[in-house]
N, C-alpha and C positions, 0 to 999 in steps of 0.2 A: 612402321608399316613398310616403308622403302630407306634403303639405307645406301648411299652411293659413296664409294672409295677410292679415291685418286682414280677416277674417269676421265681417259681421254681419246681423243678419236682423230686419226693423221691418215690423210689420202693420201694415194699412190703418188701424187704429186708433191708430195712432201706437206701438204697447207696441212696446218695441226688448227682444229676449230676448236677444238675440247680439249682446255691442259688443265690437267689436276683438277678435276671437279669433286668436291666432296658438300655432303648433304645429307638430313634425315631427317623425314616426312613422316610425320605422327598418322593415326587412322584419324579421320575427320578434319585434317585439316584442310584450307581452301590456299591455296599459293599460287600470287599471279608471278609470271617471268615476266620481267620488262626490260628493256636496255637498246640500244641502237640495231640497228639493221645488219646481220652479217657476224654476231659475235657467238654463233652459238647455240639459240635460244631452240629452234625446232630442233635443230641436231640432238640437242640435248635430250629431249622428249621425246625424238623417237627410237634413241639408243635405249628408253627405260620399256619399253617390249620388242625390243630390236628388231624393230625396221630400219637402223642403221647397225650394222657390228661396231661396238667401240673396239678401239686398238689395246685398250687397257688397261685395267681396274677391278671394279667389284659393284655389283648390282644386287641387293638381297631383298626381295618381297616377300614379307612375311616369314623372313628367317631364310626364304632359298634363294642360292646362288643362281640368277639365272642364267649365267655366264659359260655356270658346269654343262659339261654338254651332254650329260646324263637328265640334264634338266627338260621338263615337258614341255618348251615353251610355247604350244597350243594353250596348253591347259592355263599358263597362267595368262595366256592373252584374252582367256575368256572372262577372267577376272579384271582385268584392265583396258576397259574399253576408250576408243581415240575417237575425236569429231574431226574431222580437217578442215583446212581452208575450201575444197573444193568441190565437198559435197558427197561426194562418190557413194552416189543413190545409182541403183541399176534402171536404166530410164525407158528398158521393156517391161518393166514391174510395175503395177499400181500399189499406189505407198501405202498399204494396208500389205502387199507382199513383199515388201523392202522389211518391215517390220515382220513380220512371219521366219523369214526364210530360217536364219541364225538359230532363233529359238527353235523351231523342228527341224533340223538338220544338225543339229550340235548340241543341244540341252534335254532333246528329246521330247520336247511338249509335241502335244495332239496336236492337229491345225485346229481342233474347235477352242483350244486351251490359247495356242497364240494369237488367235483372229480375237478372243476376247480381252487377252492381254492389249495387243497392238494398239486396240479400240480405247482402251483404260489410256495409254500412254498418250497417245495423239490427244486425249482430253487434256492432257496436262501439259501440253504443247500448242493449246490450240485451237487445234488443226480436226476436229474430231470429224467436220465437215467434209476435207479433205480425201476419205476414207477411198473412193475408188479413182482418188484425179491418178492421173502419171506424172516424173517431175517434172514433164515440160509444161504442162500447164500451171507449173506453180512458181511462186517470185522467187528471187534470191535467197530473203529471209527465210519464206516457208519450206524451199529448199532444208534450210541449216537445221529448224527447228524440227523436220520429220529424219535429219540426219541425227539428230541428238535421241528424239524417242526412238531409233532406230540401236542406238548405241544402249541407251536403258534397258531395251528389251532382254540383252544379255544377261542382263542382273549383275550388271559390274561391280566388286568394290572400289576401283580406281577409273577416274575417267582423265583422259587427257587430250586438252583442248591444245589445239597449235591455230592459234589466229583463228578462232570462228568467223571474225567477222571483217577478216581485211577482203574479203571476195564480193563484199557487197556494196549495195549504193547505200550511202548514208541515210536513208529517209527509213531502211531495214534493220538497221544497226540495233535501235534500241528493242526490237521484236525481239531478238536472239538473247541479248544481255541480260534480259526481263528472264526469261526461259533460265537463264544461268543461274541468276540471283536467287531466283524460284529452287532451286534444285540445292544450290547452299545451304539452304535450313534443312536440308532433309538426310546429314547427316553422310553425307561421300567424301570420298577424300578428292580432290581434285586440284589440276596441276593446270594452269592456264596460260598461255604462250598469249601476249594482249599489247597493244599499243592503245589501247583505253584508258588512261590513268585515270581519269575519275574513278569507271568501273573498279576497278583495279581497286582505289583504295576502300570503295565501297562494301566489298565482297570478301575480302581477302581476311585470311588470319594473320599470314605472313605474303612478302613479296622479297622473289628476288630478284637483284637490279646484276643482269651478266654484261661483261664486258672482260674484254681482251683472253674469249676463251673460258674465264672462270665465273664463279659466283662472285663478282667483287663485294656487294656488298648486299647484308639482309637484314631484315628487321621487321616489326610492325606495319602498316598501314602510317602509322602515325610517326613512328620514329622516321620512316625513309622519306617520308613526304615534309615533316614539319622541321626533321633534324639531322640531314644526312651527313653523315661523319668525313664520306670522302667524297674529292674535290670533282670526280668523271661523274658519279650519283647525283651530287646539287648539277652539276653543269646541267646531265640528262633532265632533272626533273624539270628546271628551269626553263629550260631548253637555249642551253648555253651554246656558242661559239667554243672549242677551246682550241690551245696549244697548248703541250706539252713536252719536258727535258726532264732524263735521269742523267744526276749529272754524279759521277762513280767518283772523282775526286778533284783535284784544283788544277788538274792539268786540260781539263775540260775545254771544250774551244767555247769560250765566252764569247767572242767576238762575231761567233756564227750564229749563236744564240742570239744576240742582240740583235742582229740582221733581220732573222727570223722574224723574232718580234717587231720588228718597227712595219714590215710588210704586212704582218697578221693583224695589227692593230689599224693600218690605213684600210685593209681591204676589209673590215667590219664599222667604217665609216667613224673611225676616231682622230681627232687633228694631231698635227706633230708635236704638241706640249704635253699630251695625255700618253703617245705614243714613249717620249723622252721619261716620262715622271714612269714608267714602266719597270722602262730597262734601269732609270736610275736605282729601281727599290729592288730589283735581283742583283745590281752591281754589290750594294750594300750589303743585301742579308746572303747572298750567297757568297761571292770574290772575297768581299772583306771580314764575313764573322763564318758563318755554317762553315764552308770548306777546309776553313784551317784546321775545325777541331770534328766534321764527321763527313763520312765520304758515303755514297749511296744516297745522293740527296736527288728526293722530287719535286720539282714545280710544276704546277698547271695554272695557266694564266686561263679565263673566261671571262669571256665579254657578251651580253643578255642587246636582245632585239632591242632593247632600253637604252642599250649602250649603259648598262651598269658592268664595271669592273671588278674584277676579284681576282688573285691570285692565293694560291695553296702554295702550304712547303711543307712535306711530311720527310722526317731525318728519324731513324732507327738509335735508341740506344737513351742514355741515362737524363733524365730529365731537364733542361736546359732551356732555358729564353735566352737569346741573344741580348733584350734591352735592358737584361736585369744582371749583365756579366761585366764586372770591372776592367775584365784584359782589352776591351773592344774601347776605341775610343768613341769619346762623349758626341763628338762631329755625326759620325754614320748612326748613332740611334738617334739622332735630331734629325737629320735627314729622314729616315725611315718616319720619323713620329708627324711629318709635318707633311711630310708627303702622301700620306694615308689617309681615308678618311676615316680609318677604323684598324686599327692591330689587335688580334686577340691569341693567346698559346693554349693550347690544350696538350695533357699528356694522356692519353690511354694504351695500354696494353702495349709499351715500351715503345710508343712511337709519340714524337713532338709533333704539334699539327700548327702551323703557323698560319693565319688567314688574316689576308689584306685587303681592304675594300678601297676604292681609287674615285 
């Protein structure tokens, strides 16, 4: 239903928020966006009925380009309705004409056709009581939820949420999400921008976790929640501490690295033996084996409000463990093995993934 091709979006200041995004949203699916603050995630979503211009790519709903600029994009915004964070109900309308207006002004229904719509909608919102308040007489949540039958009224195929509910006070929260969940069995495709992970994995067919600009990583409910593949997804899910080094090859400043680390690790309230047993296990698996034989190597060290430790090494190219190679002496995989409280390697899709627990 939406298909996105190398998508990216770079303001006049040069900050690029969007590198290379690519993606394809089946009809019916439910997909929540989740990932840290600042990577993306609105931008994203409102480049897909451009209320932002991306700088450039490919956007196709339903087979059209909406990029071409021969393209209608009224017409297909009528098809792809947005909730926002902020409501943006006309607050000289009673919410029975916040509901009206779109539909007779743009779809062409009667006002006897939309007042009896409106009134259907706000039942499934609610809110049916509601019918002649204004929005100031109503809460935050009721606010959201006469923004959402607001957005139905269109007759959308696509709706997309950016934060319904970071505008509110928590005691509203579950109003809105209830109204979301409600609306997931009923067959829309829907794109939801959410720092709710419950929610999220509740609802969702698929989730993607953005970070540094892209889709880093996507999967199920279940896979991203129970088994994330990469080390910035466990960190977020977690809700990890990290630091991270690409380190491109052995001329790398290690010793700045180390630095780093011994700082990063004090100031997440870990002692200096835990701090030392750190850097000992990247002196190891990076100085003394990974660099000599592949270059483009990543670490992410994270450390959990538990003060659980983990470090990642993902290295690109032909299958390889370090503790299982002859050329490496016997000393640095005894240190690594005794220094860990856990070593495991995985290979998929030509990438070594090396995880350490401490």
């Amino acid at each position: 239903m939406i298909n996105i091709e190398h998508l990216y979006k770079e303001y006049d200041n040069g900050l690029r928020v969007l590198n290379d995004v690519n993606a394809q949203i089946n009809k019916g699916e439910i997909i929540s966006i989740i990932g840290p603050s600042g990577t993306g995630k609105s931008t994203f979503l409102r480049c897909l009925n451009l209320l932002e211009s991306p700088t450039g790519g490919k956007i196709e709903v339903n087979g059209i380009n909406i990029l071409d600029s021969k393209t209608d994009i009224y017409k297909i915004r009528q098809k792809m309705g947005m909730v926002f964070q902020s409501f943006n109900l006309f607050s000289h309308l009673m919410v029975i004409e916040n509901l009206m207006l779109g539909p007779t002004k743009l779809l062409g229904l009667s006002k006897q056709e939309a007042f009896n719509q409106g009134i259907s909608l706000l039942e499934t919102v609610g809110l049916a009581d509601k019918l002649y308040a204004y929005p100031d007489e109503l809460s935050g949540g009721q606010k959201q939820r006469v923004a959402i039958a607001r957005t139905l009224a269109m007759k959308p195929e696509i709706i997309l949420f950016d934060e319904p509910t970071s505008a509110l006070d928590p005691t509203m929260v579950g109003e809105v999400l209830a109204v979301i969940k409600k609306l997931a069995t009923q067959g829309l495709t829907m794109l939801i921008v959410t720092h709710e992970m419950k929610f999220a994995r509740d609802v969702s067919s698929r989730i993607f976790y953005m970070d540094e600009g892209v889709i880093y990583e996507q999967g199920t409910p279940e896979q991203l929640f129970e088994n994330p593949k990469k080390a910035k997804t466990k960190a977020f899910i977690n809700r990890m501490k990290t630091l991270s080094f690409k380190i491109k090859n052995s001329k790398f400043d290690f010793y700045e690295m180390f630095s780093q680390i011994q700082d990063f690790c004090i100031k997440q309230m870990l002692n200096l033996k835990q701090a030392n047993i750190v850097n000992l296990l990247h002196e190891e698996l990076l100085i003394n084996m990974l660099t000599k034989k592949f270059s483009n190597v990543e670490s992410v060290l994270a450390i959990s409000e538990n003060q659980d430790v983990e470090i990642t090494i993902n290295y690109v190219g032909e299958k390889f463990d370090p503790l299982l190679c002859d050329e490496f002496e016997d000393l640095s995989k005894t240190i690594v093995k005794n220094a860990s409280k856990e070593y495991t390697h995985q290979y998929e899709n030509l990438t070594n993934i090396i995880t350490l627990k401490i």
